[in-house]
N, C-alpha and C positions, 0 to 999 in steps of 0.2 A: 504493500500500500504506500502510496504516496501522497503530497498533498498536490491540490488542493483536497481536502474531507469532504465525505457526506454530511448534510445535516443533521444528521440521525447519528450519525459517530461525533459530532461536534458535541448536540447535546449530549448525550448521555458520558461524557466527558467532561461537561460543565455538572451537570447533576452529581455524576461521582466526586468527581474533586470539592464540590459543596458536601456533600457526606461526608469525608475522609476528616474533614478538616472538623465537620461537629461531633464525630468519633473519638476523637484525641484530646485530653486532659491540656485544656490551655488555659494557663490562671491570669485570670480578669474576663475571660470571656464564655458564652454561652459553650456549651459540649456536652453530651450526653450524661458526663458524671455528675454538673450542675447547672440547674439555670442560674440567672441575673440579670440582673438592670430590667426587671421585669419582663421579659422574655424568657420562651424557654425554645430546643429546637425543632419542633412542630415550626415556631416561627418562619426560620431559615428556609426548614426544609418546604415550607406551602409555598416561599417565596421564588425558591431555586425554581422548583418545577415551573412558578409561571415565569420565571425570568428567562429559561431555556429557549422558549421558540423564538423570543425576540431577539434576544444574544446570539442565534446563530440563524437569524434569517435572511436566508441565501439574496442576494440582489438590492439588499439594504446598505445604505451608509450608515459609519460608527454612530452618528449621532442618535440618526432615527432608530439604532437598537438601542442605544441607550435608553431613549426617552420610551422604548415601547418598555424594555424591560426593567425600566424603576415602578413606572406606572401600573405595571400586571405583578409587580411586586410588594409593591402597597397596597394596591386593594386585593390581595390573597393573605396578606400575612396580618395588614390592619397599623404597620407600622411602620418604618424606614430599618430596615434589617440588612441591606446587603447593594445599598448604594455604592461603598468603595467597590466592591467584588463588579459589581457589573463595570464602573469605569476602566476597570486594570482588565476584564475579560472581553468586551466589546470589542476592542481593535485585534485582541489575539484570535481572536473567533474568525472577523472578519479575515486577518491575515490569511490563515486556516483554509478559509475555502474563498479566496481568490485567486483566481485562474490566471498564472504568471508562469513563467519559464524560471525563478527561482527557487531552490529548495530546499535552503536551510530558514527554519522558520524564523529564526532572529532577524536575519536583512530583510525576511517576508515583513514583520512587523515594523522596522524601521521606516521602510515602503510608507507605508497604510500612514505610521503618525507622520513623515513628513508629508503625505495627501492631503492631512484632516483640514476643511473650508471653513467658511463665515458659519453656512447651512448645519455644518457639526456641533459648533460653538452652539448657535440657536436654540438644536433640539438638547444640546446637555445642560446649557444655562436653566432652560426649561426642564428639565428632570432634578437636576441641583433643588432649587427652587421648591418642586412641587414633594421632595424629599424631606425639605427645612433637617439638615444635619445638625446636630448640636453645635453652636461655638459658630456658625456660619457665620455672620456679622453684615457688615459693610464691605465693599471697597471702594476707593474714585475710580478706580478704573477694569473691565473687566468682570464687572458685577453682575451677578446671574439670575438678577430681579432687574436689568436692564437690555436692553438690546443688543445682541451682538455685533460688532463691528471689527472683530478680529477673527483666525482662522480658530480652532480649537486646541492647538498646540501654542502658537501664540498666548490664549490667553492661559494656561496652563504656566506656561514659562512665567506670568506674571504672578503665579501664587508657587511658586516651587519653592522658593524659602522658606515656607509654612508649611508645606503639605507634600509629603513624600510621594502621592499620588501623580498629584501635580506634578511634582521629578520627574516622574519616571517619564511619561509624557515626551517629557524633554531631554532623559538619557537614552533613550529608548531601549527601555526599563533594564538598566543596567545594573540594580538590585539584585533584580531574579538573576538574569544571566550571570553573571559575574561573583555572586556571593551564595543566593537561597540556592540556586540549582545544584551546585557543585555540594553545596552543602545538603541538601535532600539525599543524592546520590550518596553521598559516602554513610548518611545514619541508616539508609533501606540497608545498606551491606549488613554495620554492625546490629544493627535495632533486634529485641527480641521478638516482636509483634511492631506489623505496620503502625498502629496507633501510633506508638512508642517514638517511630522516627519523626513526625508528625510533630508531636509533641517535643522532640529537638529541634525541631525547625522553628518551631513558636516563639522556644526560648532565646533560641539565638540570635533570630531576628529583635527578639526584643529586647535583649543586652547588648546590640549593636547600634540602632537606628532610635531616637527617642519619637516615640508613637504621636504622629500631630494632633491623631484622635484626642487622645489626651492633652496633648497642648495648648488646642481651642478650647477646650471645655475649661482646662485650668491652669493655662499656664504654660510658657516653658519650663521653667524651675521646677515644676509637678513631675513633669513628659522625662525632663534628667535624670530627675532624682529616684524615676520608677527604673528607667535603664539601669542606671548603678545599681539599683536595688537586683533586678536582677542578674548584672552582672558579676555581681559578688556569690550570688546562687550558681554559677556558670559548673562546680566541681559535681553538680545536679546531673548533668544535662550534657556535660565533654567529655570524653567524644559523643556522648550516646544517654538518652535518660534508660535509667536502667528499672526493670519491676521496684526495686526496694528503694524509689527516687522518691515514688509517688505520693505517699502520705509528704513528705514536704513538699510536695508542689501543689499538692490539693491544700493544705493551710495556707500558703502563699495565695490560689486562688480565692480561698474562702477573706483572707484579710484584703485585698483587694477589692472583693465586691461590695465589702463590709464600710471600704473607703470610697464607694463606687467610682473608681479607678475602673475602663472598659478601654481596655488597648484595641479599639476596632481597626485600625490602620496595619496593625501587625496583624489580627485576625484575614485581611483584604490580601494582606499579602502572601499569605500561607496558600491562600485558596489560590489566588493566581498560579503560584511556582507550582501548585498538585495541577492546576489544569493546565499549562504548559508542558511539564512532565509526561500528562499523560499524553497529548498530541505529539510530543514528541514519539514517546515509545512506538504510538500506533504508527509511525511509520516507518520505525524502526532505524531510525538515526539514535546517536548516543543522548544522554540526557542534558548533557551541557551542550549541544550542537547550538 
């Protein structure tokens, strides 16, 4: 198999990789072993499924998925669950099943964001917006309760200081490539159970990168101080969290949610690197390709 993918392989790509990631013990955020932030993963999961047909529908621009799949997201789940997930998956999706002579998926994706128009800007300002993320605010310029007048990478570029999403946009997501993937691959090696690697990946993005999620909500001083916090946990979690890890990482989660601390930008990002992953493997290229 090669790309460009089937629809049908796209989704159910995007649906696994939204499981995978509610499977796995990640402390601040929702997963099967706890809910929070009033949520539980019934949430997620009623979201993913409607977020799927839009995320990978074939002859659509990044925008117009986006905005179908915030919107069939909201009104299945009743709440804004999986906004970052769809903006970091939209253009991989897209990459995915555009019919190009190139076939490594990374320049596939570079392609697509230096593509993205006014008309992409448009329909995400308008999902942004009808999402109302925690911590959104203002801005003079680029504001997503105002008209678009820039391409969607452009205005992305104008929030990448704050919001890792936004980066990636504009590294063309050089997180994943360059740090999550490599690093996925090596914990699936050691992990005792998939969960497990999952749950390395969580941590280490999130003693790497301080979470914006939490930075809008409260601060960067918050966003740091939760990194350190986990990075001092890091002998948890390197190379590999292990069964006998868990009871301290489930008290880490449990004080977290207790400080309702919801690292959702690291949560965005996990998902991304599984749903990459797995487009990758379906075609049988290496994982860091």
């Amino acid at each position: 198999m090669k790309f460009p993918l089937p629809q049908e392989q796209l989704s159910e790509a995007f649906v696994a990789a939204c499981r995978a990631e509610l499977e796995a013990l990640k402390p601040g955020n929702v997963h099967v072993h706890a809910g929070g932030h009033k949520m539980d993963t019934q949430h997620f999961e009623r979201a993913a499924l409607a977020a799927a047909p839009h995320i990978t529908q074939r002859g659509s621009r990044v925008g117009h998925r986006i905005r179908g799949a915030v919107e069939a997201s909201f009104q299945a789940a009743g709440c804004n669950t999986n906004l970052g997930i769809v903006l970091l998956c939209a253009p991989v999706a897209y990459a995915a099943d555009e019919v190009v002579p190139e076939a490594n998926l990374e320049n596939r994706l570079a392609n697509v964001l230096a593509d993205l128009d006014t008309a992409d800007a448009t329909e995400t300002f308008a999902a942004i917006a009808h999402a109302e993320p925690g911590g959104l605010g203002t801005v003079e310029k680029g504001d997503v309760h105002t008209a678009a007048d820039m391409t969607l990478r452009e205005a992305m570029a104008l929030a990448a200081d704050r919001d890792r999403i936004a980066l990636a946009y504009v590294t063309d997501y050089a997180d994943i490539f360059e740090f999550a993937l490599p690093l996925l691959k090596q914990a699936r090696e050691l992990a005792a159970t998939p969960d497990l690697a999952v749950s390395t990946l969580h941590m280490s993005l999130l003693a790497t990168f301080a979470d914006t999620h939490v930075a809008r909500k409260y601060g960067s001083r918050t966003a740091d101080a939760l990194r350190d916090e986990a990075r001092r946990m890091a002998p948890l979690f390197r190379p590999v969290v292990a069964p006998d890890a868990i009871q301290e990482l489930v008290e880490f989660d449990t004080s977290l949610k207790a400080r309702g601390l919801n690292p959702g930008t690291t949560a965005d990002f996990v998902v991304a690197t599984l749903f990459i992953a797995g487009l990758i493997c379906k075609v049988g290229a290496p994982i860091s390709a």
